[in-house]
N, C-alpha and C positions, 0 to 999 in steps of 0.2 A: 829527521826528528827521532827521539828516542821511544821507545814505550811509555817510559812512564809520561815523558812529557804531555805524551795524547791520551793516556788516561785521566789526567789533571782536566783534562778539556772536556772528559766525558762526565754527565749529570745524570743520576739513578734518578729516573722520573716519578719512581713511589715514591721516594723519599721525598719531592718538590710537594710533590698531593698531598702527603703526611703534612708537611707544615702549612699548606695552604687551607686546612683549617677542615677536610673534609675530604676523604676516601675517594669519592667519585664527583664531584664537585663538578670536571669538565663535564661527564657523562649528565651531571644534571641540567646543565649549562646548554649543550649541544640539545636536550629532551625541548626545556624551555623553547632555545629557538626555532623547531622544529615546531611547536605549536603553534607559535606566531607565524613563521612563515605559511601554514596550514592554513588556518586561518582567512589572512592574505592571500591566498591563488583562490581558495574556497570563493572568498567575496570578487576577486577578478572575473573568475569563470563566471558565474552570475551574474554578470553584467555582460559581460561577453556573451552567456546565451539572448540575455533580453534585448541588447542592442542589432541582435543580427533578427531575431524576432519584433521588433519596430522596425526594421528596415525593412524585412519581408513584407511586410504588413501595409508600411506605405508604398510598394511599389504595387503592389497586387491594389492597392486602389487606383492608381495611376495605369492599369494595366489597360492594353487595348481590347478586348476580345476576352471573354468568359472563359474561354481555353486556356490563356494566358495568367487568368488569376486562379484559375484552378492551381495552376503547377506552383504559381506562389502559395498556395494553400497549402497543397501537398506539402512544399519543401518546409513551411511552420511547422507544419503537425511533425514529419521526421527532426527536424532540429530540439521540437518539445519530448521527443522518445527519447530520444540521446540526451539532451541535456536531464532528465530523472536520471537516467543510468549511471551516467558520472557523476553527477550529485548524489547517487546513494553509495556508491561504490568510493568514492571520496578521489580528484584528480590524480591526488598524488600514489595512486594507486592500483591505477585503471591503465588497462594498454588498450589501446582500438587499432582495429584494421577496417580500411574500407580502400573504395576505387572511384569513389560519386563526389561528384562538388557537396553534394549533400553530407558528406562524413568528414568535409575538411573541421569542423570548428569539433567533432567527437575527436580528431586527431589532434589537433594543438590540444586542447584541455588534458588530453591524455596525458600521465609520465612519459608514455611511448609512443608515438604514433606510427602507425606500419601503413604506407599505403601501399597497394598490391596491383599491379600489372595482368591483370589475367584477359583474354583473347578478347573482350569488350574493350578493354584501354584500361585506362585512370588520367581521371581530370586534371588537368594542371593546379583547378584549385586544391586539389588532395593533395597534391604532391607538396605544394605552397607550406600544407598543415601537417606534412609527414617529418616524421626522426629520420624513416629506413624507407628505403623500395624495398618490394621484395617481387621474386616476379607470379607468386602463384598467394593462395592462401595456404596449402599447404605449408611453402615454403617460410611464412610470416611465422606457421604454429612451431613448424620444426626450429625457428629460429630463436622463438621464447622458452623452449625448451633446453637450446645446447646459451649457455650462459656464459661461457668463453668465447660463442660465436659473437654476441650480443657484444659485449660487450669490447672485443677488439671492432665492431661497424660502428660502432657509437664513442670509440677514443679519437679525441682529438690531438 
């Protein structure tokens, strides 16, 4: 093929925006959809925390032993700490790390979830709600820090 032939093929994308009636018109377009889908995860998670909190909730009635509905109790009250968190901090925004069954549904809602390995374990169900392992906490902070790192664990 020639040169010029493959310039013919190429389109100065300002110039499409120019006639398209509006300078940034995509950028307002990509803002738009971005509030909608916000929106939408916003109302998902929310539902997400109150369905795993009516679950908690019937089984700690269902529970055999006082012991046993304690820990359902417990595990409400941390699901209702974590769900304020990311709800003020907004999903699409928020990275969590944890290693407890307790931190899986802070990990899914999150943008990121890091669950972390450290000499106690991490649950399976964390792992279930995780983006990343990492194997320490350290390791999870040094990782949102190097953003090339992040970002080549998280390319599919």
């Amino acid at each position: 093929m020639s040169a010029s032939k493959d310039t013919q093929n190429v389109v100065d994308i300002s110039q499409r925006q120019g006639l398209a009636g509006g300078g940034d018109r995509l950028g307002d377009l990509l803002k738009l959809v971005r509030g909608i889908s916000q929106k939408r995860i916003n109302g998902l998670v929310s539902t997400l925390f109150e369905n795993v909190d009516d679950a908690l909730f019937d089984l700690a009635e269902r529970a055999g032993s006082n012991a046993v509905q304690t820990e359902y109790f417990d595990g409400m009250r941390e699901v209702r700490k974590k769900r304020q968190l990311v709800e003020r901090l907004g999903a699409d925004r928020c990275a969590a790390i944890g290693n407890g069954a307790n931190d899986r549904l802070a990990l899914q809602a999150a943008a990121l979830g890091i669950a972390v390995m450290g000499r106690e374990g991490v649950s399976v169900s964390a792992l279930r709600g995780a983006d990343v392992l990492c194997a320490s906490i350290v390791d999870a902070l040094d990782l949102l820090l190097d953003v090339e790192a992040l970002i080549a664990t998280l390319r599919r």
